[in-house]
C-alpha angles and dihedrals in degrees: 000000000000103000120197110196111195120222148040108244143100089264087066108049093057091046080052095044089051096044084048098067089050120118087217088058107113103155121348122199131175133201129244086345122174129228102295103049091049079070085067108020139041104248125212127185108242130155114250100203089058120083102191088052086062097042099049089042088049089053094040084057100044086228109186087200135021113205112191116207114177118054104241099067084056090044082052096047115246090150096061091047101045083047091051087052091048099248127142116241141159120239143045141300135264091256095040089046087066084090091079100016097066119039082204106051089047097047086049102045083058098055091043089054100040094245111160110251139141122286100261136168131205115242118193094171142061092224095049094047092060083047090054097051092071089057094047104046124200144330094049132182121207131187132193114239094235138044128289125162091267101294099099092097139087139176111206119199091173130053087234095059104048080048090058094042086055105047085034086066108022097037115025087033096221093162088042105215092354094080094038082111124010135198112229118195146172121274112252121208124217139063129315130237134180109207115167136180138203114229120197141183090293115006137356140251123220119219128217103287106255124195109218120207098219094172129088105229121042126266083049090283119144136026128339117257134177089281129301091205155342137197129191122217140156098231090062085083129039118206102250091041075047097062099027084063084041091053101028090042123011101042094047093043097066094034099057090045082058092049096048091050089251103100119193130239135151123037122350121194123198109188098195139185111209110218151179089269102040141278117327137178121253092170150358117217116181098215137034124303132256124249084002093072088068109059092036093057086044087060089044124112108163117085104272088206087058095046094046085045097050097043083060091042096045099249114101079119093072092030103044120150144281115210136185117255082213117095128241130213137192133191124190126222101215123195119251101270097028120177099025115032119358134212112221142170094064124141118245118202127187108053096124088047085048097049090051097078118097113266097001119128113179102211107210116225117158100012131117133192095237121175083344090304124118105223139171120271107175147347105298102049108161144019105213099197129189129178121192153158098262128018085243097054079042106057079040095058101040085052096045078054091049087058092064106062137065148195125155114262083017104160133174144157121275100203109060108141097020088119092057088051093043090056099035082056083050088052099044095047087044083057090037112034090163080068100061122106114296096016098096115225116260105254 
Protein backbone atom coordinates (compact mmCIF):
# COMPACT_ATOMS: atom_id res chain seq x y z
CA UNK A 1 0.00 0.00 0.00
CA UNK A 2 1.55 3.52 -1.23
CA UNK A 3 0.81 5.93 1.81
CA UNK A 4 1.01 10.05 1.32
CA UNK A 5 1.15 11.71 4.69
CA UNK A 6 0.32 15.81 4.35
CA UNK A 7 2.32 18.27 6.27
CA UNK A 8 6.10 19.46 7.71
CA UNK A 9 5.99 19.34 11.03
CA UNK A 10 6.96 17.25 13.95
CA UNK A 11 3.44 15.77 13.93
CA UNK A 12 4.31 14.25 10.61
CA UNK A 13 7.19 12.74 10.91
CA UNK A 14 5.94 10.50 13.76
CA UNK A 15 2.72 9.73 11.86
CA UNK A 16 5.48 8.82 9.02
CA UNK A 17 7.94 6.81 11.53
CA UNK A 18 5.07 4.82 12.64
CA UNK A 19 3.58 4.19 9.07
CA UNK A 20 6.71 3.37 8.27
CA UNK A 21 6.98 -0.02 10.58
CA UNK A 22 3.83 -1.14 9.16
CA UNK A 23 3.68 -4.49 7.05
CA UNK A 24 1.12 -2.69 4.78
CA UNK A 25 3.58 -0.19 4.17
CA UNK A 26 4.57 -0.43 0.47
CA UNK A 27 5.93 3.26 -0.38
CA UNK A 28 5.37 6.15 2.01
CA UNK A 29 5.65 9.87 0.84
CA UNK A 30 5.02 12.98 2.58
CA UNK A 31 4.23 16.61 1.39
CA UNK A 32 5.83 19.10 1.76
CA UNK A 33 8.01 16.96 4.63
CA UNK A 34 11.25 18.51 6.40
CA UNK A 35 14.54 16.99 6.91
CA UNK A 36 13.80 14.34 9.12
CA UNK A 37 11.14 12.83 7.66
CA UNK A 38 13.12 12.76 3.96
CA UNK A 39 15.35 9.92 6.08
CA UNK A 40 12.05 7.76 5.99
CA UNK A 41 9.83 9.07 3.23
CA UNK A 42 10.12 10.34 -0.30
CA UNK A 43 9.17 14.20 -0.01
CA UNK A 44 7.42 16.23 -2.72
CA UNK A 45 6.64 20.31 -2.73
CA UNK A 46 2.84 20.81 -2.87
CA UNK A 47 0.97 23.40 -1.85
CA UNK A 48 -1.38 22.55 1.51
CA UNK A 49 -4.20 25.36 1.07
CA UNK A 50 -4.99 23.94 -2.31
CA UNK A 51 -7.13 21.12 -2.59
CA UNK A 52 -6.65 20.12 -6.30
CA UNK A 53 -2.31 20.12 -5.55
CA UNK A 54 -2.99 17.38 -3.11
CA UNK A 55 -5.34 15.60 -5.13
CA UNK A 56 -3.17 15.46 -8.63
CA UNK A 57 0.13 14.60 -6.48
CA UNK A 58 -1.94 11.84 -4.68
CA UNK A 59 -2.90 10.37 -8.16
CA UNK A 60 0.48 10.91 -9.59
CA UNK A 61 1.59 8.85 -6.80
CA UNK A 62 -0.86 6.23 -6.91
CA UNK A 63 -1.21 6.73 -3.39
CA UNK A 64 -3.85 3.69 -1.77
CA UNK A 65 -4.38 6.17 1.45
CA UNK A 66 -3.90 9.94 2.08
CA UNK A 67 -3.25 10.78 5.93
CA UNK A 68 -3.46 14.66 6.63
CA UNK A 69 -1.61 15.84 9.32
CA UNK A 70 -1.77 19.82 9.80
CA UNK A 71 -5.56 21.65 10.05
CA UNK A 72 -5.60 24.08 7.05
CA UNK A 73 -5.62 21.48 4.12
CA UNK A 74 -9.00 20.01 6.04
CA UNK A 75 -10.39 24.02 6.59
CA UNK A 76 -9.71 24.23 2.80
CA UNK A 77 -11.33 21.13 1.95
CA UNK A 78 -8.88 18.26 0.58
CA UNK A 79 -11.22 15.59 2.08
CA UNK A 80 -14.21 16.49 0.10
CA UNK A 81 -12.22 16.59 -2.98
CA UNK A 82 -10.12 13.34 -2.58
CA UNK A 83 -13.72 11.74 -1.64
CA UNK A 84 -15.36 13.30 -5.02
CA UNK A 85 -12.52 11.67 -6.90
CA UNK A 86 -13.08 8.40 -5.09
CA UNK A 87 -9.86 8.28 -3.04
CA UNK A 88 -9.51 7.14 0.15
CA UNK A 89 -8.38 9.54 2.52
CA UNK A 90 -8.32 10.34 6.88
CA UNK A 91 -9.87 13.41 8.23
CA UNK A 92 -13.06 15.64 7.99
CA UNK A 93 -14.85 17.49 5.78
CA UNK A 94 -14.98 20.75 4.97
CA UNK A 95 -18.10 21.12 6.81
CA UNK A 96 -17.03 18.86 9.76
CA UNK A 97 -13.66 20.70 9.85
CA UNK A 98 -15.71 23.95 10.93
CA UNK A 99 -15.11 22.71 14.37
CA UNK A 100 -11.52 24.09 14.32
CA UNK A 101 -11.77 26.22 11.64
CA UNK A 102 -14.20 28.61 13.16
CA UNK A 103 -13.81 29.61 17.07
CA UNK A 104 -17.53 30.38 16.68
CA UNK A 105 -19.00 27.41 15.19
CA UNK A 106 -17.30 25.49 17.46
CA UNK A 107 -18.21 27.60 20.70
CA UNK A 108 -22.06 27.39 19.39
CA UNK A 109 -22.31 24.12 18.53
CA UNK A 110 -21.37 23.57 22.11
CA UNK A 111 -23.86 25.47 23.56
CA UNK A 112 -26.73 23.89 20.86
CA UNK A 113 -25.70 20.42 21.91
CA UNK A 114 -25.26 20.95 25.74
CA UNK A 115 -21.64 20.29 25.67
CA UNK A 116 -19.73 21.87 29.01
CA UNK A 117 -17.62 24.85 28.00
CA UNK A 118 -16.76 28.07 29.22
CA UNK A 119 -19.45 31.27 29.14
CA UNK A 120 -18.40 32.85 26.41
CA UNK A 121 -19.81 35.84 24.07
CA UNK A 122 -19.10 36.76 20.04
CA UNK A 123 -17.54 40.06 19.43
CA UNK A 124 -17.52 41.30 16.04
CA UNK A 125 -16.18 44.93 17.06
CA UNK A 126 -13.56 46.49 18.51
CA UNK A 127 -15.87 48.77 20.56
CA UNK A 128 -17.88 46.24 21.68
CA UNK A 129 -15.19 44.16 22.58
CA UNK A 130 -13.85 46.77 25.05
CA UNK A 131 -17.73 46.92 26.25
CA UNK A 132 -17.70 43.31 26.77
CA UNK A 133 -14.47 43.17 28.98
CA UNK A 134 -16.36 44.84 32.03
CA UNK A 135 -18.94 42.01 31.92
CA UNK A 136 -16.39 39.32 31.67
CA UNK A 137 -13.64 40.31 34.50
CA UNK A 138 -10.39 39.14 34.57
CA UNK A 139 -8.93 37.22 33.95
CA UNK A 140 -10.34 36.97 30.20
CA UNK A 141 -9.60 34.60 27.39
CA UNK A 142 -9.98 35.62 24.03
CA UNK A 143 -9.74 33.50 20.58
CA UNK A 144 -9.52 34.49 17.34
CA UNK A 145 -12.49 33.12 15.05
CA UNK A 146 -10.22 31.54 12.57
CA UNK A 147 -7.28 29.54 12.56
CA UNK A 148 -3.89 30.55 13.48
CA UNK A 149 -1.01 28.15 14.35
CA UNK A 150 -1.79 28.35 17.83
CA UNK A 151 -1.05 31.66 18.51
CA UNK A 152 -4.92 33.23 18.33
CA UNK A 153 -5.32 33.07 21.99
CA UNK A 154 -4.66 34.99 24.74
CA UNK A 155 -5.24 34.90 28.40
CA UNK A 156 -5.29 38.32 29.83
CA UNK A 157 -4.78 38.78 33.63
CA UNK A 158 -4.67 42.55 33.22
CA UNK A 159 -7.17 44.92 31.50
CA UNK A 160 -4.26 46.19 29.50
CA UNK A 161 -3.58 43.39 28.25
CA UNK A 162 -7.00 42.09 26.98
CA UNK A 163 -7.07 45.65 25.53
CA UNK A 164 -3.86 44.97 23.63
CA UNK A 165 -4.98 41.33 22.54
CA UNK A 166 -8.19 43.06 21.04
CA UNK A 167 -7.06 45.65 19.32
CA UNK A 168 -3.84 43.20 18.47
CA UNK A 169 -6.55 40.91 16.34
CA UNK A 170 -9.56 43.18 15.40
CA UNK A 171 -7.45 46.56 14.69
CA UNK A 172 -3.81 46.01 13.73
CA UNK A 173 -5.07 42.43 11.85
CA UNK A 174 -2.29 40.47 12.91
CA UNK A 175 -3.92 37.53 12.29
CA UNK A 176 -5.13 38.95 9.30
CA UNK A 177 -8.86 37.45 8.85
CA UNK A 178 -8.45 35.37 11.52
CA UNK A 179 -9.18 38.17 14.15
CA UNK A 180 -12.03 39.92 11.94
CA UNK A 181 -14.52 38.41 15.01
CA UNK A 182 -13.31 36.97 18.10
CA UNK A 183 -14.82 34.72 20.79
CA UNK A 184 -14.22 36.17 24.44
CA UNK A 185 -14.85 33.73 27.50
CA UNK A 186 -14.55 33.32 30.79
CA UNK A 187 -11.20 31.92 32.37
CA UNK A 188 -11.58 28.37 33.63
CA UNK A 189 -9.50 27.10 36.39
CA UNK A 190 -8.10 23.44 36.61
CA UNK A 191 -5.73 21.13 34.71
CA UNK A 192 -5.51 20.52 30.90
CA UNK A 193 -5.82 17.35 28.98
CA UNK A 194 -5.65 16.58 25.63
CA UNK A 195 -7.78 13.30 24.98
CA UNK A 196 -8.51 12.51 21.13
CA UNK A 197 -10.31 9.91 19.31
CA UNK A 198 -10.33 8.52 16.12
CA UNK A 199 -13.88 8.23 14.54
CA UNK A 200 -14.42 6.08 11.70
CA UNK A 201 -17.20 5.01 9.20
CA UNK A 202 -19.12 3.30 12.07
CA UNK A 203 -17.68 3.85 15.46
CA UNK A 204 -14.57 5.57 16.98
CA UNK A 205 -11.32 4.68 18.65
CA UNK A 206 -9.90 6.67 21.68
CA UNK A 207 -6.25 7.27 21.89
CA UNK A 208 -3.87 7.32 25.19
CA UNK A 209 -4.84 10.75 26.97
CA UNK A 210 -1.85 13.19 26.26
CA UNK A 211 -1.17 17.02 28.42
CA UNK A 212 0.09 19.51 26.03
CA UNK A 213 2.59 22.72 27.43
CA UNK A 214 1.04 25.66 25.11
CA UNK A 215 2.98 28.44 26.90
CA UNK A 216 6.09 29.64 26.26
CA UNK A 217 7.94 29.71 29.87
CA UNK A 218 7.61 27.28 31.99
CA UNK A 219 5.26 27.13 34.57
CA UNK A 220 2.61 28.20 31.54
CA UNK A 221 3.94 32.07 31.69
CA UNK A 222 4.13 33.72 29.01
CA UNK A 223 2.36 33.66 25.49
CA UNK A 224 0.67 30.99 24.00
CA UNK A 225 2.64 28.93 20.99
CA UNK A 226 1.83 25.97 18.96
CA UNK A 227 2.83 23.77 21.91
CA UNK A 228 6.40 23.57 23.84
CA UNK A 229 5.62 19.80 25.02
CA UNK A 230 3.32 16.72 25.75
CA UNK A 231 3.54 13.52 27.69
CA UNK A 232 1.46 10.89 27.65
CA UNK A 233 0.73 9.04 30.56
CA UNK A 234 -2.03 6.78 31.96
CA UNK A 235 -2.48 8.44 35.21
CA UNK A 236 -3.55 11.72 33.41
CA UNK A 237 -7.04 10.12 33.24
CA UNK A 238 -8.68 8.19 35.66
CA UNK A 239 -11.21 5.75 34.54
CA UNK A 240 -14.42 7.33 35.76
CA UNK A 241 -13.03 11.18 34.56
CA UNK A 242 -12.33 8.82 31.47
CA UNK A 243 -15.96 7.89 30.79
CA UNK A 244 -17.55 10.82 32.11
CA UNK A 245 -15.37 12.82 29.01
CA UNK A 246 -16.40 9.79 26.90
CA UNK A 247 -20.30 10.36 27.87
CA UNK A 248 -20.40 14.83 28.59
CA UNK A 249 -18.05 15.39 25.33
CA UNK A 250 -17.32 12.83 23.00
CA UNK A 251 -21.10 10.95 22.62
CA UNK A 252 -22.83 13.91 22.27
CA UNK A 253 -19.96 15.50 19.65
CA UNK A 254 -20.48 13.29 17.06
CA UNK A 255 -23.73 13.02 17.61
CA UNK A 256 -24.57 16.26 17.34
CA UNK A 257 -22.07 16.63 13.76
CA UNK A 258 -24.50 13.72 12.49
CA UNK A 259 -27.20 15.41 13.46
CA UNK A 260 -26.37 18.09 12.18
CA UNK A 261 -25.61 16.22 8.54
CA UNK A 262 -21.93 16.80 9.12
CA UNK A 263 -20.71 13.33 10.40
CA UNK A 264 -17.55 13.09 11.86
CA UNK A 265 -14.48 10.92 10.86
CA UNK A 266 -11.07 11.26 11.20
CA UNK A 267 -9.30 12.88 14.44
CA UNK A 268 -11.09 14.47 16.90
CA UNK A 269 -9.41 16.56 19.43
CA UNK A 270 -10.87 17.47 22.39
CA UNK A 271 -8.46 20.21 24.33
CA UNK A 272 -10.09 20.00 27.83
CA UNK A 273 -9.80 21.83 31.48
CA UNK A 274 -10.64 19.68 34.03
CA UNK A 275 -12.54 21.51 36.67
CA UNK A 276 -14.33 21.55 39.85
CA UNK A 277 -17.37 20.90 38.07
CA UNK A 278 -16.35 18.67 35.78
CA UNK A 279 -14.54 18.45 32.22
CA UNK A 280 -15.13 21.14 29.93
CA UNK A 281 -14.11 22.02 26.81
CA UNK A 282 -11.92 24.59 26.32
CA UNK A 283 -11.37 23.52 22.10
CA UNK A 284 -12.08 21.36 19.29
CA UNK A 285 -9.09 20.64 16.77
CA UNK A 286 -9.97 18.30 13.65
CA UNK A 287 -6.43 16.39 13.37
CA UNK A 288 -3.85 15.22 15.68
CA UNK A 289 -2.10 17.40 18.03
CA UNK A 290 1.24 18.79 17.99
CA UNK A 291 3.56 17.92 20.00
CA UNK A 292 0.74 15.33 21.44
CA UNK A 293 0.95 13.01 18.22
CA UNK A 294 4.58 12.02 19.34
CA UNK A 295 4.45 10.72 22.18
CA UNK A 296 1.09 9.05 21.38
CA UNK A 297 2.45 7.27 18.39
CA UNK A 298 5.62 6.42 20.73
CA UNK A 299 2.99 4.49 23.27
CA UNK A 300 1.22 2.75 20.00
CA UNK A 301 1.39 -1.22 19.16
CA UNK A 302 -1.05 -1.91 16.92
CA UNK A 303 -0.16 -1.28 12.98
CA UNK A 304 -1.06 2.38 12.43
CA UNK A 305 -1.66 1.49 8.62
CA UNK A 306 -4.53 -1.32 9.98
CA UNK A 307 -6.18 1.03 12.39
CA UNK A 308 -6.33 4.18 9.63
CA UNK A 309 -7.56 1.51 7.16
CA UNK A 310 -10.29 0.08 9.35
CA UNK A 311 -11.73 3.61 10.70
CA UNK A 312 -12.38 4.28 6.69
CA UNK A 313 -13.77 0.39 6.19
CA UNK A 314 -16.07 0.36 9.37
CA UNK A 315 -14.30 -1.92 11.33
CA UNK A 316 -12.01 -0.15 14.21
CA UNK A 317 -14.19 -2.12 16.18
CA UNK A 318 -12.54 -5.30 15.15
CA UNK A 319 -9.51 -3.77 14.77
CA UNK A 320 -9.25 -1.53 17.91
CA UNK A 321 -5.73 -0.75 19.43
CA UNK A 322 -2.87 -2.16 21.67
CA UNK A 323 -0.87 0.53 23.60
CA UNK A 324 2.29 0.56 25.94
CA UNK A 325 1.64 1.04 30.04
CA UNK A 326 4.78 2.75 29.82
CA UNK A 327 4.61 6.97 29.39
CA UNK A 328 5.79 8.84 26.86
CA UNK A 329 7.40 12.68 26.88
CA UNK A 330 8.31 15.34 24.34
CA UNK A 331 9.99 18.14 24.57
CA UNK A 332 10.13 20.52 22.07
CA UNK A 333 13.71 22.73 20.79
CA UNK A 334 12.23 26.07 19.95
CA UNK A 335 14.18 28.87 17.80
CA UNK A 336 15.40 31.95 19.49
CA UNK A 337 12.23 34.37 19.08
CA UNK A 338 9.92 31.97 18.97
CA UNK A 339 6.66 32.77 18.80
CA UNK A 340 6.90 35.62 17.51
CA UNK A 341 9.51 36.04 15.41
CA UNK A 342 12.04 33.07 14.87
CA UNK A 343 15.62 32.88 14.16
CA UNK A 344 16.49 30.12 11.50
CA UNK A 345 19.12 28.89 9.49
CA UNK A 346 21.08 27.88 12.26
CA UNK A 347 23.14 24.63 12.36
CA UNK A 348 22.03 21.62 15.12
CA UNK A 349 24.45 19.29 16.05
CA UNK A 350 23.88 15.97 18.34
CA UNK A 351 21.31 14.19 17.00
CA UNK A 352 23.20 10.98 16.59
CA UNK A 353 24.59 11.45 20.50
CA UNK A 354 20.93 12.15 21.39
CA UNK A 355 19.40 9.12 19.60
CA UNK A 356 21.66 7.00 21.23
CA UNK A 357 20.13 6.92 24.10
CA UNK A 358 17.89 4.07 24.79
CA UNK A 359 14.26 4.78 23.91
CA UNK A 360 14.80 8.26 22.61
CA UNK A 361 13.41 9.19 19.06
CA UNK A 362 14.17 13.05 18.04
CA UNK A 363 11.10 13.94 15.75
CA UNK A 364 12.44 16.74 13.02
CA UNK A 365 9.89 20.09 12.35
CA UNK A 366 11.37 22.98 11.05
CA UNK A 367 14.55 21.64 10.09
CA UNK A 368 16.40 21.26 6.33
CA UNK A 369 19.54 19.30 5.07
CA UNK A 370 21.46 22.59 3.57
CA UNK A 371 25.10 22.29 2.10
CA UNK A 372 25.10 18.88 4.05
CA UNK A 373 24.31 20.60 7.09
CA UNK A 374 21.22 20.04 9.03
CA UNK A 375 20.06 23.50 9.98
CA UNK A 376 16.79 25.33 11.68
CA UNK A 377 13.81 26.54 9.45
CA UNK A 378 11.09 27.82 11.79
CA UNK A 379 9.73 28.01 15.48
CA UNK A 380 9.09 24.56 16.43
CA UNK A 381 12.58 22.72 15.37
CA UNK A 382 12.79 19.41 17.23
CA UNK A 383 10.64 16.62 19.22
CA UNK A 384 12.75 15.43 21.57
CA UNK A 385 10.81 12.06 22.53
CA UNK A 386 11.51 9.60 25.42
CA UNK A 387 9.49 6.26 26.43
CA UNK A 388 10.13 4.46 29.85
CA UNK A 389 9.30 2.51 32.30
CA UNK A 390 8.10 5.37 34.89
CA UNK A 391 7.16 8.96 34.13
CA UNK A 392 10.45 9.97 36.53
CA UNK A 393 13.06 7.89 34.67
CA UNK A 394 10.90 9.49 31.52
CA UNK A 395 11.05 13.03 31.92
CA UNK A 396 15.13 11.92 33.03
CA UNK A 397 15.86 10.32 29.94
CA UNK A 398 14.01 12.95 27.26
CA UNK A 399 16.12 15.84 29.16
CA UNK A 400 19.43 13.93 29.22
CA UNK A 401 18.45 13.83 25.17
CA UNK A 402 17.85 17.31 25.18
CA UNK A 403 21.75 17.75 26.45
CA UNK A 404 22.97 16.44 23.56
CA UNK A 405 21.87 18.78 20.79
CA UNK A 406 22.45 21.98 19.86
CA UNK A 407 21.39 25.06 17.72
CA UNK A 408 22.19 28.54 18.51
CA UNK A 409 19.32 30.50 20.30
CA UNK A 410 18.02 27.17 20.91
CA UNK A 411 15.65 27.60 23.75
CA UNK A 412 12.75 24.83 25.79
CA UNK A 413 10.88 24.26 28.98
CA UNK A 414 12.18 22.82 31.33
CA UNK A 415 9.12 21.61 33.12
CA UNK A 416 7.01 19.25 30.71
CA UNK A 417 5.71 16.47 32.74
CA UNK A 418 6.07 18.24 36.28
CA UNK A 419 2.26 17.90 36.73
CA UNK A 420 2.39 13.99 36.27
CA UNK A 421 5.21 13.91 38.95
CA UNK A 422 3.45 16.33 41.19
CA UNK A 423 0.62 14.22 41.28
CA UNK A 424 2.43 10.68 41.17
CA UNK A 425 4.54 12.38 44.84
CA UNK A 426 0.55 13.21 46.09
CA UNK A 427 -0.27 9.70 45.43
CA UNK A 428 2.33 8.33 46.77
CA UNK A 429 2.13 10.59 50.28
CA UNK A 430 -1.87 9.88 50.25
CA UNK A 431 -0.61 5.69 50.26
CA UNK A 432 2.41 6.59 52.65
CA UNK A 433 1.56 9.28 54.97
CA UNK A 434 4.69 8.25 57.24
CA UNK A 435 6.49 9.53 54.22
CA UNK A 436 5.32 12.91 54.21
CA UNK A 437 7.59 15.84 55.28
CA UNK A 438 8.61 15.73 58.76
CA UNK A 439 7.61 11.95 59.36
CA UNK A 440 11.06 10.40 58.78
CA UNK A 441 11.06 7.07 56.41
CA UNK A 442 11.24 3.85 58.17
CA UNK A 443 14.90 2.59 57.60
Amino acid sequence: MNILVLGSGGREHALVWKLRESQLTDDIFCAPGNAGIAQAAECFPVDLSDPAAMLQLAGELKADLTVVGPEAPLVAGVVDEFQNAGLRIVGPTKAAAQLEGSKIFAKEFMHRNAIPTARFAVVDDYEIGLKFLKEFGLPVVIKADGLAAGKGVVVARAQEEAEKALDSFMVQKSLGGAGDQVVMEECLAGEEVSFIILAGHRGWLPLVATQDHKAVFDNDLGPNTGGMGAYSDDSILPDPLREEIIRRVIEPTLAGMAAEGMPFQGFLYCGLMLTEEGPKVLEYNVRMGDPETQPIMMRLRSDLSEILMASLEGQLAVVGARWSPNPAVCVVLASKGYPVKSETGKEITGLEAAESLGGVKVFHAGTVFRNRQLLTTGGRVLGVTATGEDLPRTVEQAYAAVSKLHFEGMHYRRDIGAKGLRRIETTRKVHHPDNQAGNPSPA
